[in-house]
PAMARTOR-260775 format. One line per field, with one value per residue (C-alpha): residue number from 1; residue in three letters; y, x, z. Coordinates in steps of 0.05 Angstrom, whole numbers. Each point is the difference from the previous one (the first is absolute). Layout:
! PAMARTOR-260775
k: c(NUM,...);
r: c(Ala,...);
y: c(Y,...);
x: c(X,...);
z: c(Z,...);
***
This chain:
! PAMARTOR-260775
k: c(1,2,3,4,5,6,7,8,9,10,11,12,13,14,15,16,17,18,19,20,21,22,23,24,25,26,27,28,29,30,31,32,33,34,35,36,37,38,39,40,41,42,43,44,45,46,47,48,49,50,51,52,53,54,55,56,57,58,59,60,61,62,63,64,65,66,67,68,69,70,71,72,73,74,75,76,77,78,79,80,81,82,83,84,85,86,87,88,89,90,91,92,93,94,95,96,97,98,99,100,101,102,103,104,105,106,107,108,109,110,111,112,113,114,115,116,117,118,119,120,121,122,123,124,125,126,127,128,129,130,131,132,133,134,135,136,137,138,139,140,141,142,143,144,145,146,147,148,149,150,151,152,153,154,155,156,157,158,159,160,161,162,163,164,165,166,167,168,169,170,171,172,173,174,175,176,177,178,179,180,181,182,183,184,185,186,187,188,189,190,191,192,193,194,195,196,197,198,199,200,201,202,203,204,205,206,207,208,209,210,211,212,213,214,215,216,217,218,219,220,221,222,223,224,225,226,227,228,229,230,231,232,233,234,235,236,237,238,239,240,241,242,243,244,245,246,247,248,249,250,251,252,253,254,255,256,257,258,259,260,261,262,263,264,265,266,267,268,269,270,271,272,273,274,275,276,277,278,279,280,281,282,283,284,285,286,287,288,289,290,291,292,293,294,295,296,297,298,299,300,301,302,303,304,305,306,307,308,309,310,311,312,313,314,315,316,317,318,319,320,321,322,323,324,325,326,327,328,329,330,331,332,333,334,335,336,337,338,339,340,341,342,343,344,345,346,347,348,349,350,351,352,353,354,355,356,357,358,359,360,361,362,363,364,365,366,367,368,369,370,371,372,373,374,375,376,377,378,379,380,381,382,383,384,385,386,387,388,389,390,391,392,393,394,395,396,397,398,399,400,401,402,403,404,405,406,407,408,409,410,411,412,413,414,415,416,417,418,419,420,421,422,423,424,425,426,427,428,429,430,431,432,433,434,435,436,437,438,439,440,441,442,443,444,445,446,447,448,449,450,451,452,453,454,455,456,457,458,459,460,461,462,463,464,465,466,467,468,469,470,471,472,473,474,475,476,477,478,479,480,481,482,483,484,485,486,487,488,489,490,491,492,493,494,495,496,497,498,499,500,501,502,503,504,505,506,507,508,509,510,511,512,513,514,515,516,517,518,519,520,521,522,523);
r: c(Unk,Unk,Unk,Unk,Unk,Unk,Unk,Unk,Unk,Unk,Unk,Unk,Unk,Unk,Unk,Unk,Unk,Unk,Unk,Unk,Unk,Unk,Unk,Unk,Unk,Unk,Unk,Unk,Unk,Unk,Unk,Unk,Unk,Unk,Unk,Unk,Unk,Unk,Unk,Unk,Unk,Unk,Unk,Unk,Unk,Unk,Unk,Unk,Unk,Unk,Unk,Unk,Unk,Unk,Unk,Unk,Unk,Unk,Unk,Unk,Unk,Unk,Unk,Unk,Unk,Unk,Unk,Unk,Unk,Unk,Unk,Unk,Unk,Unk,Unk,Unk,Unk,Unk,Unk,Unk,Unk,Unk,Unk,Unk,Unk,Unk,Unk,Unk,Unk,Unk,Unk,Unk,Unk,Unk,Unk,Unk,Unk,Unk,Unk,Unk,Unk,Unk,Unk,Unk,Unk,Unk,Unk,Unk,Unk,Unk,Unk,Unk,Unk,Unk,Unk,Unk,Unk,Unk,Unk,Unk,Unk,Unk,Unk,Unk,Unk,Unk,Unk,Unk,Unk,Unk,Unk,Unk,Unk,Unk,Unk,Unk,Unk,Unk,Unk,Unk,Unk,Unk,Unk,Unk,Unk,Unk,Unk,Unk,Unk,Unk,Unk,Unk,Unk,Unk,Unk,Unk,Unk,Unk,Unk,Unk,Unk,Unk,Unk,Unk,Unk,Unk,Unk,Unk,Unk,Unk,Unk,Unk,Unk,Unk,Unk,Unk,Unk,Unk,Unk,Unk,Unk,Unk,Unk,Unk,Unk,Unk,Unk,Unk,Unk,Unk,Unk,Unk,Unk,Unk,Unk,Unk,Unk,Unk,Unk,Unk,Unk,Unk,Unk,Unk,Unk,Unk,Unk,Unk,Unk,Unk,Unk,Unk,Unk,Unk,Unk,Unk,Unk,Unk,Unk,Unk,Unk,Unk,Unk,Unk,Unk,Unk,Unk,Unk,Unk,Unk,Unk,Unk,Unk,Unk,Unk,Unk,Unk,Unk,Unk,Unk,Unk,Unk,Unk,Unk,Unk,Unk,Unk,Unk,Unk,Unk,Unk,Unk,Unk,Unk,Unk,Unk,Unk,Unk,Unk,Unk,Unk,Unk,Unk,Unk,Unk,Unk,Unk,Unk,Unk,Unk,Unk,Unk,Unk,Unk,Unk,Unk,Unk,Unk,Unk,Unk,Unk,Unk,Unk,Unk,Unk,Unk,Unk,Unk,Unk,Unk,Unk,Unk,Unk,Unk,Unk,Unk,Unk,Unk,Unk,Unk,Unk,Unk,Unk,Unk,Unk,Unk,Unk,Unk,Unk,Unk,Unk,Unk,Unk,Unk,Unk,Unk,Unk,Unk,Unk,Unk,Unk,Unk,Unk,Unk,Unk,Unk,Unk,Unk,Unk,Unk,Unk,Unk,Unk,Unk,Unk,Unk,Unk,Unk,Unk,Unk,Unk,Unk,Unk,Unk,Unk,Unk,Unk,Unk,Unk,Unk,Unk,Unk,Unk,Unk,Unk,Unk,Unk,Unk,Unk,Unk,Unk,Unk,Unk,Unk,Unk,Unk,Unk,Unk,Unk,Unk,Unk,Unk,Unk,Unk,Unk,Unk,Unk,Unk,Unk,Unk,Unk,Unk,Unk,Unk,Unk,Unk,Unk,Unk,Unk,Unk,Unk,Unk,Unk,Unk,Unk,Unk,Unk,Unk,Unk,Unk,Unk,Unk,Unk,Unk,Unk,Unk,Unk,Unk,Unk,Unk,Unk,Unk,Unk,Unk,Unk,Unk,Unk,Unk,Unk,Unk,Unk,Unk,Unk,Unk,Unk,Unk,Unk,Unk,Unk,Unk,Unk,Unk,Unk,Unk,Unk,Unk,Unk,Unk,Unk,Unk,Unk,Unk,Unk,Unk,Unk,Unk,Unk,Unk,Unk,Unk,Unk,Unk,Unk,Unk,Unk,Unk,Unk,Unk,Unk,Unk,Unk,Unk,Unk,Unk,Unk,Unk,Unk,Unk,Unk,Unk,Unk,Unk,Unk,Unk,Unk,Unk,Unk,Unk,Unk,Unk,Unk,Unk,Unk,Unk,Unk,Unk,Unk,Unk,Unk,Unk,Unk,Unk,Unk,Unk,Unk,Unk,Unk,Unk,Unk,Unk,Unk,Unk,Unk,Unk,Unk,Unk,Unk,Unk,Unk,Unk,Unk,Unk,Unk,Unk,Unk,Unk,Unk,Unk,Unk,Unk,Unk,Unk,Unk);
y: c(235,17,-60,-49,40,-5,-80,-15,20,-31,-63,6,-25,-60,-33,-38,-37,32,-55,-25,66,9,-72,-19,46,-42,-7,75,43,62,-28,-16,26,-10,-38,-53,-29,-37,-19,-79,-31,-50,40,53,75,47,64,65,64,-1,39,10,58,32,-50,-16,10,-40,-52,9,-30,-57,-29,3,-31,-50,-14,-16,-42,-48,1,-65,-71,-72,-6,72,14,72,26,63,73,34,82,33,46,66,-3,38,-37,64,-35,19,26,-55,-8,0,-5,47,15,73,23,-57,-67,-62,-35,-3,-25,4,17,21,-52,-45,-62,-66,-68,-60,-14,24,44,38,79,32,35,-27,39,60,71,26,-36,-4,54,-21,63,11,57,77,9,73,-19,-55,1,-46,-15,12,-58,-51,-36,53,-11,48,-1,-63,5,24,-61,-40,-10,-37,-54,0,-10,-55,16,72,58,42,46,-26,33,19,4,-64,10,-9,54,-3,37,45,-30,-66,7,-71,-31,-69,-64,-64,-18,-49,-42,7,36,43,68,25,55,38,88,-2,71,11,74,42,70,15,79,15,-28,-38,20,-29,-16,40,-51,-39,-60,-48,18,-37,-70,-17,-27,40,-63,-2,13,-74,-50,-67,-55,-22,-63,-63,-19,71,-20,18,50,53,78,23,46,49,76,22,67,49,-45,13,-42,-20,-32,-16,-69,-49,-70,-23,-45,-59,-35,16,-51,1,29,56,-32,7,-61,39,-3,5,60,26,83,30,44,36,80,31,79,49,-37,27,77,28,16,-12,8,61,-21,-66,-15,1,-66,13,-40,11,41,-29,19,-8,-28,-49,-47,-30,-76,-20,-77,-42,-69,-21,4,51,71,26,47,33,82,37,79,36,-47,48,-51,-50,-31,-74,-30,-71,-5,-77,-30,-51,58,30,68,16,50,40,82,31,78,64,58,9,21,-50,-80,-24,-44,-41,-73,-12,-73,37,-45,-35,-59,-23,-73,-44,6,57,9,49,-19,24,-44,36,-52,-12,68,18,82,10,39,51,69,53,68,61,47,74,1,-71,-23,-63,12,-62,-34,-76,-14,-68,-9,25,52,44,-4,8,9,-69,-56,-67,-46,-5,-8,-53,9,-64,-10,67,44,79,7,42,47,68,57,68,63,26,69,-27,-6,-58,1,-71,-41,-68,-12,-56,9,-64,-68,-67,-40,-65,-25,40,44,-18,59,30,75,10,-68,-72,-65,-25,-77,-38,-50,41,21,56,69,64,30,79,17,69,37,66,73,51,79,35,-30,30,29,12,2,-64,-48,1,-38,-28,21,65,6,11,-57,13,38,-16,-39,-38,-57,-21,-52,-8,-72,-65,-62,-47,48,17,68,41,59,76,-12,48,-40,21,-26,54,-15,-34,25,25,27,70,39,11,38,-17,44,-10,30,35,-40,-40,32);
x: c(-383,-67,-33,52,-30,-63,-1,37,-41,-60,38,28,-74,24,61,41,61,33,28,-75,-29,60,-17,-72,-52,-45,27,-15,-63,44,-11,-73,-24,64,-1,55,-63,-26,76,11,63,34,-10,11,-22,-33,5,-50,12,-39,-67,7,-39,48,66,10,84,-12,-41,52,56,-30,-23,62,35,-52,-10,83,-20,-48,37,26,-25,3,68,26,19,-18,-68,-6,-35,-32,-15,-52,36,-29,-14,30,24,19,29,0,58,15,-45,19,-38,4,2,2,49,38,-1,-13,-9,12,-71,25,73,-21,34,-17,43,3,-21,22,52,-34,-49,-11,-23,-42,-56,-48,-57,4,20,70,38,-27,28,14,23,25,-31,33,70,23,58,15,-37,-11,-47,25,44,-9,42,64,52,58,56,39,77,42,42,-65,-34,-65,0,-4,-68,19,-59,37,35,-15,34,53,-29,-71,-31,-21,-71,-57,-22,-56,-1,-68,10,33,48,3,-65,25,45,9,20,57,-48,-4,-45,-21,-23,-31,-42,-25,23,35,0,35,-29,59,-29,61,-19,17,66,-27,0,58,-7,17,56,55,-8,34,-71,-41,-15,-33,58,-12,-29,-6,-74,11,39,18,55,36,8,28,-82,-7,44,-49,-47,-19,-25,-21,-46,-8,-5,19,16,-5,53,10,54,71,-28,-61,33,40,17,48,58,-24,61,57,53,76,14,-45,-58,-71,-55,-43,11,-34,-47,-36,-18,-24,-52,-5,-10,31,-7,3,48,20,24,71,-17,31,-6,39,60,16,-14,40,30,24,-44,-14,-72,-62,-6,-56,48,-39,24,-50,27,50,27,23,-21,35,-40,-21,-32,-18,-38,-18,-11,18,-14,19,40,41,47,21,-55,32,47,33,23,25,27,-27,-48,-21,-35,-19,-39,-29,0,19,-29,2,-35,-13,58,47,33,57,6,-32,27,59,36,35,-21,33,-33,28,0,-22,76,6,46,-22,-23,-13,-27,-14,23,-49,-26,-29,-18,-24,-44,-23,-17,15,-20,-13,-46,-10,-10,29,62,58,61,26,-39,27,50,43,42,-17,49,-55,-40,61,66,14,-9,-9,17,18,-59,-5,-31,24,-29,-39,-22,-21,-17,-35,-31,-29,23,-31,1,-59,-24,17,65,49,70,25,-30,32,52,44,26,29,-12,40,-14,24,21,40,-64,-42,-36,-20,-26,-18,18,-18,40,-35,6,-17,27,58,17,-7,10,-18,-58,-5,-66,19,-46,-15,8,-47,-4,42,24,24,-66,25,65,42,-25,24,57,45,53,-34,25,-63,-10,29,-27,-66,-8,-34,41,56,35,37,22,-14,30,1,-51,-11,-20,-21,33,-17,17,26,46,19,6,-39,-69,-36,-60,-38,-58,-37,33,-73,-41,-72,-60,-55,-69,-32,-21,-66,-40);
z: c(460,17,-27,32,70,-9,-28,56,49,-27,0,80,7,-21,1,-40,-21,-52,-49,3,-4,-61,-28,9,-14,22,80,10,6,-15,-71,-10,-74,-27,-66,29,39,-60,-26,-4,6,-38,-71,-48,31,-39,45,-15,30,70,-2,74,22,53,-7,-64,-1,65,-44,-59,42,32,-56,-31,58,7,-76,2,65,-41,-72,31,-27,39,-14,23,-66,-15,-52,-30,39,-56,0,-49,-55,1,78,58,66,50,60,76,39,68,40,74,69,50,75,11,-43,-5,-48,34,-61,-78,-20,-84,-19,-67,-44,-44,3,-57,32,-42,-46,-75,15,-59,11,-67,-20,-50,-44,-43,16,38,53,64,50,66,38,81,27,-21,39,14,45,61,67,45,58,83,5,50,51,-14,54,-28,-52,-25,41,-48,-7,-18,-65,-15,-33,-76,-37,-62,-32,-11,18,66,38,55,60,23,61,33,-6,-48,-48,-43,-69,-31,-64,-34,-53,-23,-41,-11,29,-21,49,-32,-44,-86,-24,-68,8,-66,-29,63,16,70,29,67,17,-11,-27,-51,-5,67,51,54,70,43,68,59,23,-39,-41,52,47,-37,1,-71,-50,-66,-40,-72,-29,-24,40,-45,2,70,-12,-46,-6,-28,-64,-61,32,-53,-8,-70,-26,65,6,74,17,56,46,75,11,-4,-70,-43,-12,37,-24,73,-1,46,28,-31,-15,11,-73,5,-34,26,7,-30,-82,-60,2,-56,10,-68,-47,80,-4,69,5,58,59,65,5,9,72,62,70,17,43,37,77,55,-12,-61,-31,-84,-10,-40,-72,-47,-57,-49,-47,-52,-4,54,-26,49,-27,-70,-67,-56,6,-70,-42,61,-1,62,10,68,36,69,15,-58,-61,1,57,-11,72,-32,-63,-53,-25,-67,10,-86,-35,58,-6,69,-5,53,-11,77,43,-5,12,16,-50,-62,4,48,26,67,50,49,50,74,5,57,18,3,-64,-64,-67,-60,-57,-54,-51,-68,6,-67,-13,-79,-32,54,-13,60,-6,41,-33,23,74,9,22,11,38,-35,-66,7,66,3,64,77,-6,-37,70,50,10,54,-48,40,-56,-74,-34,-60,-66,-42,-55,-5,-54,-2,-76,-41,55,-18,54,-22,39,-33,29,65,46,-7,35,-9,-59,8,58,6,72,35,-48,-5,-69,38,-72,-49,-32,41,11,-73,-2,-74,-20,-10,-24,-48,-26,-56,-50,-17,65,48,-10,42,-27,15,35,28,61,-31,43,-30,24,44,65,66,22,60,52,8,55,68,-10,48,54,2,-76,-44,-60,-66,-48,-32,-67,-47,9,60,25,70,4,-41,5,-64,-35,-73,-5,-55,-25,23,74,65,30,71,71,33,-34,66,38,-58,35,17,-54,-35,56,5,-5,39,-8,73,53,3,48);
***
């Protein structure tokens, strides 16, 4: 916070506007000796670590932003921004102007943001990934907020961000965050992100400090670290090969819908996440009560991959997620071979399909047809913890289901659940599913074809160790949910389902029975 202060008061000396102050390094003096000064556009970037004397984090994320600014050639098609392995790239906090107390102006939001359709992100040379970090966050604070004029009515609601989810009522005036929690967008163009160490600042020995206010104060949507897809031109973009830990936000990694069509099926398709490494996302912390309004508090929940986009996410390994490792919030997606661990506090989940959308009319959906769950591995070590391992249906999240959710033509084979030290209560729940076609959802089985026909082929999800680590969830109808196990079902339609199953029509709102730890606050 400091630093933010005292850069912008050097730069009140001279003003600027901030998409060119963002965009062009070159337009503003608050920039002079930054390496971006010498950048060319129009071809590959090769981007060092700024040798800045005084502002190198400053230096850091300019050049990024402006290196992404000229990976463009003649024909706007996008060129490659290229980091040096075995370097560090410590980025500054946002950098805001001031008058008195207040901010006049956002000089640098913080971000940096994809230009062109195929830019390709990597690191090239010898030696570890390249760590980009955002500065150390201890907890949320915020600048004194300009322009305020008083609390929303209560019968009004600000409009909805479709880049993501915020809360339903704040303030009408502009706050202005300490810190960012999101490192990249791209802004809805394809890219490839490959080979670098993303590092969003979260200290995972201590509990971050929450604000004196609720959640619905503050007016900075919790975005993911990485922000890809939201759109049809986004079809292909890919993430492989990453480490990123130490996550802020509502998720290290968020592949949006775009437009979504009548059936339920986003524009944006075709994704490729894989070979990533995610560890250390979001806390089990929560602001303290609600406001007046009624209106839900902030939590630090993180998931690792959050898959709104169709495609594959594979042999990926996942350690400390606080909300759930792998979300399909859609259908027509394999998640294979990744290993979901806790060994800090506790998650929600491992992989769950509970997801419902609201269409541009208003109506529900819930597409989770072609959904394809084989070959994970979930497991809580000592001092970790899933309320539920793998969770099919929106009844595992609440208890007012807006729609039957779909999940033709879907698989969940050969998974590995093990409660291993740690604390499972639920290791795969079937709560509200419709097949569509007779089988159509298979847990533990495929139809297999060949010349001689088709057969079922057994390919069971294991339960290892002792389940129940905790009460039953919530429930619903003030009734709590039934009892934990390894293995439950509350309603599927059409469904093959393999043998060893709780069948009951209370299993529903499968969350909180595992309590989290935290560690002290940050100080």
């Amino acid at each position: 916070m400091r630093a933010a202060v005292a850069i912008a008061a050097v730069f009140a000396l001279a003003p600027v506007g901030a998409d060119a102050a963002y965009r062009r390094c070159h337009e503003s003096t608050f920039y002079e000796g930054c390496e971006c000064r010498g950048y060319l556009p129009g071809r590959d970037q090769t981007v060092i670590p700024s040798s800045h004397p005084s502002r190198p984090e400053l230096c850091n994320l300019i050049n990024l932003q402006t290196a992404f600014e000229y990976a463009v050639d003649a024909a706007g098609n996008g060129l490659t921004v290229a980091l040096a392995r075995g370097s560090r790239y410590p980025l500054s906090a946002p950098v805001y102007r001031f008058d008195g107390p207040e901010v006049v102006e956002v000089v640098n939001d913080g971000r940096i943001r994809a230009q062109a359709h195929g830019q390709r992100w990597t690191s090239i040379g010898a030696g570890p990934y390249p760590r980009v970090s955002l500065p150390p966050f201890a907890g949320y604070d915020e600048h004194q907020p300009a322009g305020c004029r008083g609390e929303l009515p209560d019968d009004k609601e600000e409009p909805q961000d479709p880049r993501g989810p915020r809360n339903p009522r704040i303030p009408p005036c502009r706050r202005f965050p300490t810190h960012q929690i999101g490192l990249f967008d791209a802004t809805g163009y394809r890219v490839t992100i490959e080979y670098h160490e993303l590092d969003g600042g979260l200290d995972p020995a201590c509990a971050p400090r929450m604000p004196p206010f609720p959640g619905s104060r503050r007016d900075v949507d919790r975005h993911g670290l990485v922000e890809l897809g939201w759109s049809a031109e986004a079809s292909g973009t890919i993430f492989h090969d990453n480490v990123v830990r130490n996550v802020v936000g509502w998720t290290a990694l968020h592949l949006g819908e775009g437009r979504l069509g009548a059936d339920g099926v986003p524009s944006c398709r075709d994704v490729e996440v894989y070979g990533n490494t995610f560890e250390n996302l979001g806390y089990s912390l929560c602001d303290p009560a609600t406001d007046a309004n009624g209106v839900s508090r902030e939590c630090y929940w993180g998931d690792a991959i959050s898959l709104a986009c169709t495609g594959s996410v594979r042999n990926n390994r996942i350690r400390n997620p606080t909300d759930v490792g792998i979300v399909a919030f859609v259908g027509g997606v394999a998640i294979e071979g990744n290993v979901i661990s806790s060994d800090r506090s506790k998650a929600f989940g491992g992989i769950v399909a509970v997801d419902e959308f609201r269409r541009e009319d208003g109506t529900w959906v819930a597409n989770h047809d072609a959904t394809v769950i084989a070959g994970n591995t979930i497991r809580a070590d000592a001092g970790g913890g899933f309320d539920v391992g793998i969770g099919l249906g929106s009844l595992t999240w609440t208890c007012a289901a807006q729609v039957q959710p779909t999940f033709a033509a879907s698989l969940v084979v050969a998974n590995r659940i093990e409660a291993a030290g740690g604390r499972i209560n639920y290791g795969l729940a079937v709560t509200l599913a419709d097949g569509v076609s007779d089988d159509g959802l298979r847990v533990g089985s495929a139809r297999v074809c060949g010349r001689g026909g088709c057969a079922d082929a057994p390919f069971p999800n294991a339960f290892v160790g002792t389940f129940g680590g905790g009460p039953p969830g919530l429930g619903c109808s003030g009734q709590p949910a039934g009892p934990p196990y390894p293995y439950i079902v509350n309603s599927c339609a059409r469904c093959w389902l393999q043998d060893g199953y709780a069948q009951g029509s209370d299993y529903r709102h499968l969350l909180h029975g595992v309590a989290p730890v935290n560690p002290p606050a940050c100080h």
